[in-house]
C-alpha positions as CSV (number, residue, x, y, z in Angstrom):
1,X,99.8,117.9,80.8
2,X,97.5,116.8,83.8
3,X,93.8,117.4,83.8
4,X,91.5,117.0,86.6
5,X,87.5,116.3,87.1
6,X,86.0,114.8,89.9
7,X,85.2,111.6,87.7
8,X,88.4,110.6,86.5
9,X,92.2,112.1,86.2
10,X,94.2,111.3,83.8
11,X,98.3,112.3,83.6
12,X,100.6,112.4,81.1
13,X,104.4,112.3,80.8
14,X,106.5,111.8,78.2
15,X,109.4,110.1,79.5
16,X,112.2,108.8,77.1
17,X,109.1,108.0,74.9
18,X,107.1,106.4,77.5
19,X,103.7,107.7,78.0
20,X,102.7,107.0,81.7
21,X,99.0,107.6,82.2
22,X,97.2,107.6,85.6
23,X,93.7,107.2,86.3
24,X,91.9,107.5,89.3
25,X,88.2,107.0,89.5
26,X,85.1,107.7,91.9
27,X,83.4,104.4,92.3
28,X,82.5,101.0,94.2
29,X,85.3,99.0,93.1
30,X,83.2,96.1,92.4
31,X,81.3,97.7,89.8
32,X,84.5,99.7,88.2
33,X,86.1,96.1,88.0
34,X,83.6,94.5,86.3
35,X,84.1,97.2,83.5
36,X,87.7,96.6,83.1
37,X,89.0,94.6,80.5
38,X,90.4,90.6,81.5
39,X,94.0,89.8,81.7
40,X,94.8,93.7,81.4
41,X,96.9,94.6,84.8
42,X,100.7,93.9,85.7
43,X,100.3,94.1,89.3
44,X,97.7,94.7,92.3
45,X,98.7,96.1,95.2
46,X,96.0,97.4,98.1
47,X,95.4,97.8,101.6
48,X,91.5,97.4,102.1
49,X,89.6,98.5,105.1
50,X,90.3,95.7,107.7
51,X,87.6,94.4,109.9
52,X,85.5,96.9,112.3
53,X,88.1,99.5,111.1
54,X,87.7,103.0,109.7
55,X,83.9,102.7,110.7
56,X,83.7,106.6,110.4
57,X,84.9,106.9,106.7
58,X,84.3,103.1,105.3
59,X,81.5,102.0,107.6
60,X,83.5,99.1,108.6
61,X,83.3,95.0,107.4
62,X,82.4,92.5,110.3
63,X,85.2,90.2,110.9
64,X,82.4,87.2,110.2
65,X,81.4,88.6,106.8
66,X,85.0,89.8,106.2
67,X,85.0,87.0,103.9
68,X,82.0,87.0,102.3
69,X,82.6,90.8,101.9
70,X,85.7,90.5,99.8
71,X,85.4,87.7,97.6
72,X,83.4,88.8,94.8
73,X,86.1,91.9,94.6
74,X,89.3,89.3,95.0
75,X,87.1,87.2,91.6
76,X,87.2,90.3,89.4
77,X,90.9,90.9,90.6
78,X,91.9,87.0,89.5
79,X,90.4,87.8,85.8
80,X,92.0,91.3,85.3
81,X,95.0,90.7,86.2
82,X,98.0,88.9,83.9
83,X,98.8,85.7,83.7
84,X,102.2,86.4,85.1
85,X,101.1,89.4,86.9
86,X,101.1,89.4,90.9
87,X,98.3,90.4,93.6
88,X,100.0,91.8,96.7
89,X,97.4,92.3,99.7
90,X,98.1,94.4,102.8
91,X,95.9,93.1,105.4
92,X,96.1,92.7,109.6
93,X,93.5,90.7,111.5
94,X,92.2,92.2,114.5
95,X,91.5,91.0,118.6
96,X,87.8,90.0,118.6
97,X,86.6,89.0,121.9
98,X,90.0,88.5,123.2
99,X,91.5,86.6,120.8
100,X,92.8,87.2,117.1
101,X,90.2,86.7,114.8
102,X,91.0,84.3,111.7
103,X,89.1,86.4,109.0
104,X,92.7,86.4,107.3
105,X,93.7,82.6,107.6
106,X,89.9,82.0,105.8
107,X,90.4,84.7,103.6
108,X,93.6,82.7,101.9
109,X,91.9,79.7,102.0
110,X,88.8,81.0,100.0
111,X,91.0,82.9,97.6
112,X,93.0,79.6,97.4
113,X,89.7,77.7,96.2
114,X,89.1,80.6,94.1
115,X,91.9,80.1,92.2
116,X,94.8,81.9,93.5
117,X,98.2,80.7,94.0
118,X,99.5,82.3,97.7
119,X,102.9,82.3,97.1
120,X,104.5,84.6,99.4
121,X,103.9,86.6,102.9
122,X,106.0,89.4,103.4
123,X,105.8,91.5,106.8
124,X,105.8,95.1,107.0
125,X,108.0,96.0,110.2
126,X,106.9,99.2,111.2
127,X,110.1,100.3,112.8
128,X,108.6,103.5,114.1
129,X,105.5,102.0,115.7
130,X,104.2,104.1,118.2
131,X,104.7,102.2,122.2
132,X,101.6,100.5,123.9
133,X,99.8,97.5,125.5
134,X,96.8,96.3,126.4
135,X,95.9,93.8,129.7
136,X,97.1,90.7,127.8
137,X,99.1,92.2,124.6
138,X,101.3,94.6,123.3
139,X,100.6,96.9,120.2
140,X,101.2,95.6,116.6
141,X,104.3,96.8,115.1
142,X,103.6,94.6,111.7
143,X,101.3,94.2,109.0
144,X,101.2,91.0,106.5
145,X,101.5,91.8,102.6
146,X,100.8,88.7,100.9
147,X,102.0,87.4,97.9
148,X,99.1,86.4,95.2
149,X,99.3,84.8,91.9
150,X,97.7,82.8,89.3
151,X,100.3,80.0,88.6
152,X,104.2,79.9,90.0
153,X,105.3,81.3,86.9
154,X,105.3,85.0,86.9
155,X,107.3,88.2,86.3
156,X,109.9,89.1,89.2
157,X,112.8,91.5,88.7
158,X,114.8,90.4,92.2
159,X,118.2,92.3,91.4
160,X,116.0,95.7,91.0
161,X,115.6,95.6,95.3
162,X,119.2,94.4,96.5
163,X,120.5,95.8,99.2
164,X,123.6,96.8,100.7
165,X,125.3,93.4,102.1
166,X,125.7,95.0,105.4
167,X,127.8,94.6,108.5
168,X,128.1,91.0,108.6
169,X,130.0,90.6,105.4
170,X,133.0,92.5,107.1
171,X,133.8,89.6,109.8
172,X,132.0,86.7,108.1
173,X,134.3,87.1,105.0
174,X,137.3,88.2,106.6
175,X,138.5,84.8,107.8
176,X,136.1,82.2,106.0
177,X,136.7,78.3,107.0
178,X,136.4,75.6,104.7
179,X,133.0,74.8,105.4
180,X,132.7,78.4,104.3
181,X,134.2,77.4,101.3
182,X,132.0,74.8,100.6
183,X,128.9,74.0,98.1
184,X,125.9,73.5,99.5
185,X,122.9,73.6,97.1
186,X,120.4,76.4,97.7
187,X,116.8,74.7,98.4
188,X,115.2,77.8,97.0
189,X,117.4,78.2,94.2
190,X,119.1,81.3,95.3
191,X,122.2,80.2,93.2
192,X,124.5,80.3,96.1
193,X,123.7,78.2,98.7
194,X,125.9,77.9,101.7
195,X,129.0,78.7,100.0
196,X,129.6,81.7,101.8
197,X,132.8,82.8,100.0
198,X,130.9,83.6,96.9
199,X,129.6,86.3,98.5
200,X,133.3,87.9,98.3
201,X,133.8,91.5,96.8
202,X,129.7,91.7,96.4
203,X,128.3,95.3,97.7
204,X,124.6,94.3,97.6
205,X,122.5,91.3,98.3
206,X,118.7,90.2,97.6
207,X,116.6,91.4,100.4
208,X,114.4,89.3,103.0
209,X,111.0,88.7,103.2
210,X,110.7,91.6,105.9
211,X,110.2,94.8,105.3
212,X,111.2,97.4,107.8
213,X,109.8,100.9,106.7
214,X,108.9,103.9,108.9
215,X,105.3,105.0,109.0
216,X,105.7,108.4,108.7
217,X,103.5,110.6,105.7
218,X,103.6,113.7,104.2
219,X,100.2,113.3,103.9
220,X,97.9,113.7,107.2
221,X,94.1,114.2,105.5
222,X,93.4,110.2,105.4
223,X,93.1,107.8,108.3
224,X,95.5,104.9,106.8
225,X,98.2,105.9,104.9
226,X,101.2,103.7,104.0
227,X,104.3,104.6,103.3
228,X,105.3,105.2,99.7
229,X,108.1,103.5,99.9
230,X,106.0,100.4,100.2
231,X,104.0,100.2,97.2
232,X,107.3,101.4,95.3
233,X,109.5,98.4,96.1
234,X,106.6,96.0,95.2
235,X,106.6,97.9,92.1
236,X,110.0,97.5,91.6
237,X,110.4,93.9,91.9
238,X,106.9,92.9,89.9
239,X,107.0,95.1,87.0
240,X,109.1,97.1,84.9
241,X,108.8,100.6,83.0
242,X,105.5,101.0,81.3
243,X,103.5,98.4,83.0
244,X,100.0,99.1,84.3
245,X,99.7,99.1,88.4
246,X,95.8,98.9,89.9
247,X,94.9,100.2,93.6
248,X,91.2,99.4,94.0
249,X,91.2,100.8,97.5
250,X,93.1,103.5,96.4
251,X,92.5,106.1,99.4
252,X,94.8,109.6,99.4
253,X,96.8,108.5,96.2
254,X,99.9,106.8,97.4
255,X,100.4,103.6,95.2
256,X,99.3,105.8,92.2
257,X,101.8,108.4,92.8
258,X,104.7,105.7,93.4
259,X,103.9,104.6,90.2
260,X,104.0,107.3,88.4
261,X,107.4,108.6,89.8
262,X,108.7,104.4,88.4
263,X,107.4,105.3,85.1
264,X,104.7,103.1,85.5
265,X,100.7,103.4,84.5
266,X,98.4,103.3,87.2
267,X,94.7,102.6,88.0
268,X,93.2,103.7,90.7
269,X,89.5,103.4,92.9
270,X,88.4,105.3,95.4
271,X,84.8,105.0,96.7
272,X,84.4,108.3,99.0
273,X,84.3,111.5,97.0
274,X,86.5,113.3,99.6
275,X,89.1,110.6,99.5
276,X,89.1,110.3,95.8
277,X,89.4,114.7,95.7
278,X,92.3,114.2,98.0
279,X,93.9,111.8,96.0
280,X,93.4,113.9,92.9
281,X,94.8,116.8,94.6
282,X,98.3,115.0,96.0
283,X,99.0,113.3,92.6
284,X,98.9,117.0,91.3
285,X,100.9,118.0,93.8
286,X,103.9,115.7,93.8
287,X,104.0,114.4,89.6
288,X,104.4,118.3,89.0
């Protein structure tokens, strides 16, 4: 059953007795925030409106009072989310005055003092980036997602994103030497160190901190669309069937409709009434 108002959507499935439910409501996230309950969400994951950007839709956030802009909303996020829950941020900083600005660098400093444990940066290679340069630069073809928690301990479900080993395994462990053959502790604790040869007969490996997904959208009605197949492999590896997923800056839908389609709950806010109708309208559309 779905039902739809302009306030608030909420979806229903019944799924091997799961009951997903999606919200998505019209508001400053700020304020919706500080109505949610504490230590309620599994993960965040978000792409706010980066500095000077989207000035036609969002009005756009100095790169000076980038900052000062996002902390309060990055305090409510630290007290609704889990204890083992994770924060991932999708965030770029921009060329101000000719150089790259470090609104990001201060952000994770702040957020640091706030609280928050940065444990990881993973880079979105956007292998279909269109060509360019500028006088002293080329264009972008990455964005940072970074890895936020509140202590080192948290849920992580690694073997739910392996990969296929690739083409390496076919000549690396066709004729392994003995230092192939050797144990070499992991440093990360990956279990396998430098022993290549246990890597024998295995069809999939863990992936690496880069990932390269195409830009493409179905969806052409909002101005900074990600890919779905972002927000579903954070998904993947941070929670698990039934878990609740929160997009404050949820724009035409996509994290909630990634969600939904993993059998996960999702929350989502949207502050412009068009974006939040579109978002309605395209989780309609594609949890039919």
């Amino acid at each position: 059953m779905i039902v739809s108002t302009i306030e608030k959507l909420d979806l229903f499935t019944a799924r091997e007795n799961a009951r997903v439910k999606a919200d998505v409501i019209l508001g400053d996230c700020l304020d919706v925030l500080k109505s949610m309950p504490g230590n309620s969400i599994d993960l965040i994951i978000t792409s706010p409106p980066y500095a000077d950007q989207r000035k036609s839709t969002y009005g756009g956030i100095s790169p000076d009072k980038y900052v000062e802009w996002f902390l309060p909303i990055t305090g409510e996020l630290l007290r609704v989310l889990r204890p083992k829950g994770t924060f991932i941020l999708n965030i770029k900083e921009k060329v101000a005055n000719g150089e790259r600005h470090t609104y990001v660098m201060e952000l994770i400093i702040e957020m640091r003092k706030q609280g928050w444990f940065w444990t990881e940066e993973f880079i979105w290679h956007k292998k279909n980036c269109f060509p360019g340069k500028w006088p002293n630069r080329f264009r972008d073809s990455w964005e940072r997602l970074l890895q936020f928690n509140k202590a080192k301990d948290f849920n992580m479900y690694q073997d739910e994103v392996k990969v296929p080993m690739g083409s390496w395994a076919k000549t690396r462990l066709k004729n392994l030497s003995e230092t192939d053959k050797k144990r070499d502790n992991s440093r990360v604790g990956s279990g396998f160190g430098k022993n290549v040869s246990n890597w024998v007969g295995r069809e999939l490996a863990y992936p690496t901190n880069v990932l390269s997904m195409a830009t493409e959208s179905s969806n052409k009605k909002h101005s900074a669309v990600f890919p779905k197949e972002l927000p579903s492999w954070f998904i993947k590896l941070f929670t698990k069937p039934g878990d609740i997923v929160l997009d404050p800056f949820l724009g035409s839908g996509t994290t909630s409709i990634a969600a939904f389609k993993l059998d996960r709950s999702s929350i989502g806010i949207e502050i412009l009434e068009e974006y939040h109708k579109l978002a309605v309208e395209n989780i309609n559309e594609q949890t039919k």
